[in-house]
N, C-alpha and C positions, 0 to 999 in steps of 0.2 A: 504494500500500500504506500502511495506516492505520500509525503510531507502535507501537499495543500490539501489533498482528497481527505485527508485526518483531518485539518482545519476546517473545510468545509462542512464536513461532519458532526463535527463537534458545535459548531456556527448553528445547524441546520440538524436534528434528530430525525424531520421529516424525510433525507435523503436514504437513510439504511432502510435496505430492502435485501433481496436473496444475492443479487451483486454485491455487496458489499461485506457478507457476509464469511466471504472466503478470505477478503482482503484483510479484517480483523481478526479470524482465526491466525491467520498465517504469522501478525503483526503480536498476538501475545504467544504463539511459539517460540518467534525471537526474542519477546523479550517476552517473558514469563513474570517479572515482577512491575509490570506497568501497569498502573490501577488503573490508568485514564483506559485505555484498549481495553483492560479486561469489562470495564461499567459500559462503555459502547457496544461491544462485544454479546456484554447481557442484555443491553436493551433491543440493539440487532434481534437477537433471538428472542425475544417476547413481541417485536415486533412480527414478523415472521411465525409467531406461534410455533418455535422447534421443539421437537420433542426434549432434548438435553436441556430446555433453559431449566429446569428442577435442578437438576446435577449442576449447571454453572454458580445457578444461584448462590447452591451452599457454598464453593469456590469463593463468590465472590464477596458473600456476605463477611465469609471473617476476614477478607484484607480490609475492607472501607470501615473507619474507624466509626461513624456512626447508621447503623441499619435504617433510625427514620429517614434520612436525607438517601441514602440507596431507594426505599419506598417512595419516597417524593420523585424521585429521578426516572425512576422505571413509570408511574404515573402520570408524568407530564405535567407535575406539579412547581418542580421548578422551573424547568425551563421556560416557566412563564417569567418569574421571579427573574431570573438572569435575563433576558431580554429588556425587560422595564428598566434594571438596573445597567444596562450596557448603551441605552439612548439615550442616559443621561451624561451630560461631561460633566467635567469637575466639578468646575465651578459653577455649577447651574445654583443657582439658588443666592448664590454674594454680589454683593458689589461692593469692591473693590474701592471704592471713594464713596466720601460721608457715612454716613450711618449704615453700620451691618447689617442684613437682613438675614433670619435663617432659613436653614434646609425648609423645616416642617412647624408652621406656625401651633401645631396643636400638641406639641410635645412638651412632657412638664418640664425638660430638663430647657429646653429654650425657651420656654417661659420664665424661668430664674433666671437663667443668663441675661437673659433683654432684657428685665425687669430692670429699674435705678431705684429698687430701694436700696438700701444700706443691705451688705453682709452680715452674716452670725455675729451676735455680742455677747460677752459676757458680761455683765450688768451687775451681776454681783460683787465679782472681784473688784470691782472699778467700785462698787457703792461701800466695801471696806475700807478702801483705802482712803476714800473720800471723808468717811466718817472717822478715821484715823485709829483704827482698832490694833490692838497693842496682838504681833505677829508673836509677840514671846509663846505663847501659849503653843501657837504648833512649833516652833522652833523645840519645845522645850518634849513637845509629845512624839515627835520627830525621830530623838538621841534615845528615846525609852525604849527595853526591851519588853516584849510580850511573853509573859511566862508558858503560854500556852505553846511558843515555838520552839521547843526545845528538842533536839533529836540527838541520838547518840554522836550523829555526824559533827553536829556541833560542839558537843562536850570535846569531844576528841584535838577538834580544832583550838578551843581553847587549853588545853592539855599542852599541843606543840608551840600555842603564843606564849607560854610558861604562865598564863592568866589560870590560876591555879584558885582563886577564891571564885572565880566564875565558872570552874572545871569541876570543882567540888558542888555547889549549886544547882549545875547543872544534870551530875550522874545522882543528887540526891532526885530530882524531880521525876528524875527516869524511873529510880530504882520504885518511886511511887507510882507511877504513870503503869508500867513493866512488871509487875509484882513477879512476873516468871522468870525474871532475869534476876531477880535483886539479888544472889548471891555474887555473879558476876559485877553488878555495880558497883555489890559493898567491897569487894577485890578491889576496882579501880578507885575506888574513893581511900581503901587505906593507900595505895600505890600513891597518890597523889600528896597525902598527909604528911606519909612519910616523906617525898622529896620537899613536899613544902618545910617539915623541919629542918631536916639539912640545909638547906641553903639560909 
């Protein structure tokens, strides 16, 4: 199969018929992993009513990453879709000087774009500040630890910062939290005592 005769093809669904039908055969012999050939290839043969399109189908259902868009394709469902969207050029819809107009008047998202209200505010923050509220309080809630986060991961961590009053603290909460472990905490907690004496 010639180069334009595929283009044409692909242009035009209405062209496959029994002549072209050897031309696509022959086109995913050679090349075996071309999806494009193989989707013409099936719609050829649903066109044509061939007995094998059952058999290609399964073929070809699991190379095309999604089966509704195969269903639309094989129905003539897109090729309407592609057409609409292929007589439109780029810039259909702008102008280019003065004011911009959009694609689709009836879209929310171009409705907010066009729109000149003001953007998202935060109102609140602005009305703290305004009122001049003392920041201490989250700065201060900020540096606090939550007892409830305690995991052995972190005792241990405090163990190797040699933060040994917060290592101790920490494997007592466990050994409460853990009751099935507590013999192993109460181990790490003299382990720690004890380095904490020596030094």
């Amino acid at each position: 199969m010639e180069k334009e005769q595929f283009y044409s093809i692909v242009a035009d669904a209405k062209a496959l018929n029994h002549e072209t039908l050897d031309g696509l055969k022959q086109l995913i012999s050679d090349y075996p992993w071309f999806t494009a050939g193989w989707l013409l290839y099936l719609k050829n043969l649903k066109i044509v009513e061939a007995d094998e399109f059952q058999s290609v189908l399964k073929k070809v259902a699991v190379m095309v990453p999604s089966r509704k868009v195969l269903f639309r394709y094989l129905n003539d469902e897109i090729g309407q879709v592609f057409k609409v969207e292929q007589n439109k050029s780029v810039l259909a819809g702008y102008e280019l000087e003065g004011e911009p107009e959009l694609m689709s008047d009836n879209s929310l998202i171009d409705k907010f774009l066009s729109s000149g209200e003001p953007r998202i505010k935060n109102n609140k923050a602005k009305t703290d500040i305004d009122k001049g509220v003392d920041n201490k309080y989250f700065v201060e809630r900020s540096v606090q630890e939550d007892d409830e986060l305690v995991s052995e991961t972190l005792a241990s961590i405090y163990f190797q910062q040699q933060n040994y009053d917060k290592a101790l603290e920490a494997y007592q909460k466990l050994s409460l939290k853990y009751p099935e472990k507590s013999v192993y905490f109460a181990g790490r907690i003299k382990e720690i005592e004890l380095i904490k004496n020596n030094n």
